[in-house]
C-alpha positions in Angstrom: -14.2 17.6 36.9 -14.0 20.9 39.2 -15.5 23.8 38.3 -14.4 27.0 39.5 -16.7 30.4 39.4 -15.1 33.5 39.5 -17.2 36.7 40.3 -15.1 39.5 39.1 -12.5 38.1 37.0 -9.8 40.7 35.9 -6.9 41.1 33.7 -4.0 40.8 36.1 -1.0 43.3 35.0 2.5 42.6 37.1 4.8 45.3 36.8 8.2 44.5 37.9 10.5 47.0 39.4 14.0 47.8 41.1 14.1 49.5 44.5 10.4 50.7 45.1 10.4 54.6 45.5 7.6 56.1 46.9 6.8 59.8 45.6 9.5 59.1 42.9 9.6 57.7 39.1 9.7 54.0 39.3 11.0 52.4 35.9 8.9 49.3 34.9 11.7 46.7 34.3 8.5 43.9 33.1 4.9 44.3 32.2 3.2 41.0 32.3 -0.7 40.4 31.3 -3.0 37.3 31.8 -6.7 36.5 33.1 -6.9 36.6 36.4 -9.4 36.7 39.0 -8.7 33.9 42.0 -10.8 31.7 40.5 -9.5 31.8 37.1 -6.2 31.5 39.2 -7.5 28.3 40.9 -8.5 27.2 37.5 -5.0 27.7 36.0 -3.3 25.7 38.7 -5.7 23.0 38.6 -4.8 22.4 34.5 -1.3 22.6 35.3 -1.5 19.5 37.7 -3.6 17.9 35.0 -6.6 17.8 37.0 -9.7 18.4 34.8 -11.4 22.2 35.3 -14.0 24.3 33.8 -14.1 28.1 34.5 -17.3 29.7 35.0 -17.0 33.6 34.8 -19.1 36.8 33.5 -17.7 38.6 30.8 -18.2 42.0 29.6 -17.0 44.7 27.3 -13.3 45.3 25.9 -11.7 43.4 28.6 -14.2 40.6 29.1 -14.0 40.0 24.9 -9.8 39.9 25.8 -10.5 37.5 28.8 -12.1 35.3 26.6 -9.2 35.4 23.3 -6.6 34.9 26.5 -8.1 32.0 29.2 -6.6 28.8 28.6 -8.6 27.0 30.5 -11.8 25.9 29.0 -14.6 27.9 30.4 -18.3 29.2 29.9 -18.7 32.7 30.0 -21.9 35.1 30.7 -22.2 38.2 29.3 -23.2 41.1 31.1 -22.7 44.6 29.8 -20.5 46.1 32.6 -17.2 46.4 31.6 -14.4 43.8 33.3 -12.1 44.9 35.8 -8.0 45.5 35.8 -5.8 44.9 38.9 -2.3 45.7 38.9 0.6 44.3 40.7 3.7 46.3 41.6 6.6 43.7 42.5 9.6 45.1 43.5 12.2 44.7 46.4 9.9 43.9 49.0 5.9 42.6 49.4 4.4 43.0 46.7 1.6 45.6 46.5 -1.7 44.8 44.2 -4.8 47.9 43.6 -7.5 45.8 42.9 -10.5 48.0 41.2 -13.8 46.9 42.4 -15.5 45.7 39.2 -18.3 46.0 37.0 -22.3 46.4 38.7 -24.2 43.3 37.5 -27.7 43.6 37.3 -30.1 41.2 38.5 -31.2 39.5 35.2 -27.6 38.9 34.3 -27.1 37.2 37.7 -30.4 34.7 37.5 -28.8 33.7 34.2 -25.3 33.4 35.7 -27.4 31.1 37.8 -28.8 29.3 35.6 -25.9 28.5 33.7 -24.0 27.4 36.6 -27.0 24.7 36.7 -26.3 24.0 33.6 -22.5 23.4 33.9 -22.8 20.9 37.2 -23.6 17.9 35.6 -20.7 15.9 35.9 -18.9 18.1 38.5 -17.0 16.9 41.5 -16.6 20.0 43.1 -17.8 23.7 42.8 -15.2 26.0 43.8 -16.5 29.7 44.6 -13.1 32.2 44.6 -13.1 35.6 44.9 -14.2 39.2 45.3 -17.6 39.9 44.5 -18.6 43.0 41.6 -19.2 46.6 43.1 -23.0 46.5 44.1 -23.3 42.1 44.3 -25.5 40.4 47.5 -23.3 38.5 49.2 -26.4 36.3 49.1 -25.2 34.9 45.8 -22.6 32.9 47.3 -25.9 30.9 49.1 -27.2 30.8 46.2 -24.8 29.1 43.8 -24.1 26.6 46.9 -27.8 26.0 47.0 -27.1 25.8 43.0 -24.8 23.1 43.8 -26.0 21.3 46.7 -29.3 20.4 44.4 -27.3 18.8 41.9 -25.2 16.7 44.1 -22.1 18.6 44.0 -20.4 19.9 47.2 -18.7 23.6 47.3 -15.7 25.0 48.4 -15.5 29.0 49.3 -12.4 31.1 49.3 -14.0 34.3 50.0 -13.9 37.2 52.7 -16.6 39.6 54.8 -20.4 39.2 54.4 -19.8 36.4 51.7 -17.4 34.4 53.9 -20.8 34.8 56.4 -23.0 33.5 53.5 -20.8 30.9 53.0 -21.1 29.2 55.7 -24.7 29.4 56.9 -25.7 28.0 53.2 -23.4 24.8 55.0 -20.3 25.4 52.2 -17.0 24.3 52.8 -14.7 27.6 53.2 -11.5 28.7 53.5 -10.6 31.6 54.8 -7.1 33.1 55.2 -6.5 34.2 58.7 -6.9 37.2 58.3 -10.2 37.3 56.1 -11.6 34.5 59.2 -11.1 37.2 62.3 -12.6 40.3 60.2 -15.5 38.3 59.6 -16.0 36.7 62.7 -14.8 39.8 65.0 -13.3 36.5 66.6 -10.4 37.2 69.5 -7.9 34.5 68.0 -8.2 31.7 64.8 -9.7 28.8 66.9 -12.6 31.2 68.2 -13.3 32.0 64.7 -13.0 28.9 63.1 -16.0 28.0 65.9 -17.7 30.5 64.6 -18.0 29.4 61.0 -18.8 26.0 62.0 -21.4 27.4 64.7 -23.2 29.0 61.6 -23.4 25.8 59.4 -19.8 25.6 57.8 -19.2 21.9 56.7 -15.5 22.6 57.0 -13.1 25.5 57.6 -9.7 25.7 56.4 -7.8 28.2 57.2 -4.6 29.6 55.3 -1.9 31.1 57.9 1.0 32.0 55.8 4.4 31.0 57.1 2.2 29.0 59.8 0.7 26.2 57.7 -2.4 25.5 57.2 -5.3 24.1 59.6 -8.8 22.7 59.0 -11.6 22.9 61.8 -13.9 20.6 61.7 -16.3 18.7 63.8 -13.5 16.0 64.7 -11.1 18.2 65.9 -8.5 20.6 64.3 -5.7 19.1 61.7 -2.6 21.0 60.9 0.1 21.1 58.0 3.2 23.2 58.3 4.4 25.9 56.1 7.4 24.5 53.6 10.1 25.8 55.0 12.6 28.2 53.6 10.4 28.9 50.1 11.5 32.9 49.1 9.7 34.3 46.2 6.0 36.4 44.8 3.4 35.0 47.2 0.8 36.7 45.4 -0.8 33.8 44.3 -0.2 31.1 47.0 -3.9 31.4 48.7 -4.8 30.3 45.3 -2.6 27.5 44.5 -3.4 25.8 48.3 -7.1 26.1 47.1 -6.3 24.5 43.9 -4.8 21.8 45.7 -7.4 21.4 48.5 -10.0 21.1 45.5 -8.0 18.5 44.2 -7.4 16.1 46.8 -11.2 16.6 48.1 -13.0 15.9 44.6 -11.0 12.7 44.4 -12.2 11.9 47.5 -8.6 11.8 49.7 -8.0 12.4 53.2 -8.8 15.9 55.1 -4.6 15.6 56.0 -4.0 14.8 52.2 -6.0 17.2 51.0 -4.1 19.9 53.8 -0.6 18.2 52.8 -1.4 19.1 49.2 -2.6 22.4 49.6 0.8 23.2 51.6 2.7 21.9 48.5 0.7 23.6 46.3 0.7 27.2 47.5 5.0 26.6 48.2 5.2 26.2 44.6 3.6 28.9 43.7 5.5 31.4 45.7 8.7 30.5 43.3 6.9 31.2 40.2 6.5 35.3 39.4 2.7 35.7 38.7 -0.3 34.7 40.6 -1.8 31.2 39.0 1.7 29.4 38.2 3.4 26.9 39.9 6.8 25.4 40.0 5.7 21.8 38.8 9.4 20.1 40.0 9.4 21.8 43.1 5.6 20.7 44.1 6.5 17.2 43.9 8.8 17.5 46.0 7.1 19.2 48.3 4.3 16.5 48.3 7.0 13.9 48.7 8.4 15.7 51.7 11.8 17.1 50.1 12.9 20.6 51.2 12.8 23.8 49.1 
């Protein structure tokens, strides 16, 4: 089983447009709702390969009891009294743009008992996947904490996060994975390979680093591994970082190779570009991806 921990969970809403016209009235052509969060995300794509996945998420006030009705994954939920966040997705004729709000502030006692439920929850686990933003007001400390969590019950973790918590991440000896981006703000690194160092220089197990339409590398103490981008994929990429987790989760908490794992996350994250919201994927076009067939 993986279980997946999402921070700040959210209700994702996608509007769809025409033409996008800035300073002008843009008609809403599609409003779509669902949990989101990149955990929850990560969660979502792990049921839909069948792979067996518990959500772990804090839950508060009108949208937090809507979360819950909604996610169908199975999950454990926290309650905290902040309110859960919204993010909204505006997809029209070119990259999508997302306004994330930051989140509810989560006070101390409700993050000792997040804690302690997440002990509770291990048992059984193969994997402990950590995705996401953390709430207004959160110590990027947590992140050590729940891989501390982890560690003492056996289970390895895997951290898709950015900034200070990326930082944490690594020197509590995580496995992370880091878009490109996200690795050279943290790092203040001059290029990807300097960063990666970095990570490992500070106690990362493993970094894996997304690069988009470059593939997708892994630094590691033997050496650097790389997976190309599938070619010629067109669609939402919103939720791609999150699918190439899902499948990097996957393939390491059944225990398959580091180029596996990579080959899988690649598929993975190509599949989900050609579906329309963030925590789908294109089931018949993932396996061929993973069988080497062309988009």
């Amino acid at each position: 089983m993986i279980l997946t921990l999402t921070p700040n969970p959210a209700i994702d809403v996608t509007y769809r447009i025409g033409a996008h016209a800035p300073g002008d009235t843009n008609r809403v052509l599609e409003v779509q709702r669902r949990p989101g969060g990149k955990g929850v995300n990560v969660a979502r794509v792990l049921a839909a390969v069948e792979a067996p996945v518990q959500a772990l998420l804090p839950l508060g006030g009108e949208a937090g009891r809507w979360l819950g009705a909604e996610l169908d994954v199975p999950f454990e939920a926290v309650p905290i009294s902040g309110e859960n966040r919204t993010t909204v997705t505006v997809a029209g004729d070119g990259h999508p743009t997302v306004y994330a709000e930051p989140g509810p502030e989560v006070s101390e006692e409700e993050w000792t008992a997040f804690g302690s439920r997440l002990a509770h929850c291990l048992p059984g686990a193969d994997l402990l996947v950590v995705s996401g933003s953390l709430p207004r007001g959160a110590s990027p400390d947590l992140v050590s904490d729940w891989t501390r969590i982890a560690r003492e019950a056996g289970v390895r973790t895997l951290v898709d996060a950015s900034g200070l918590a990326l930082l944490a991440a690594a020197r509590a000896g995580a496995l992370v994975k880091p878009n490109r981006a996200e690795l050279l703000a943290a790092t203040s690194a001059a290029d990807e390979a300097a960063g990666a160092a970095a990570l490992l220089r500070l106690g990362a197990q493993l970094v894996v680093v997304s690069r988009g339409a470059d593939g997708i590398a892994a630094y590691g103490q033997g050496g650097v591994r790389i997976v190309p981008a599938i070619p010629d994929v067109h669609g939402n990429p919103t939720g791609a970082g999150d699918a190439a987790t899902a499948g990097l989760a996957v393939a390491l908490a059944a225990g398959r190779p580091l180029i596996e794992a990579l080959r899988t996350a690649a598929a993975l994250g190509a599949a989900a570009v050609l579906r329309p919201v963030a925590g789908e994927v294109d089931l018949p076009a993932y396996r061929r991806f993973l069988n080497g067939a062309p988009a």
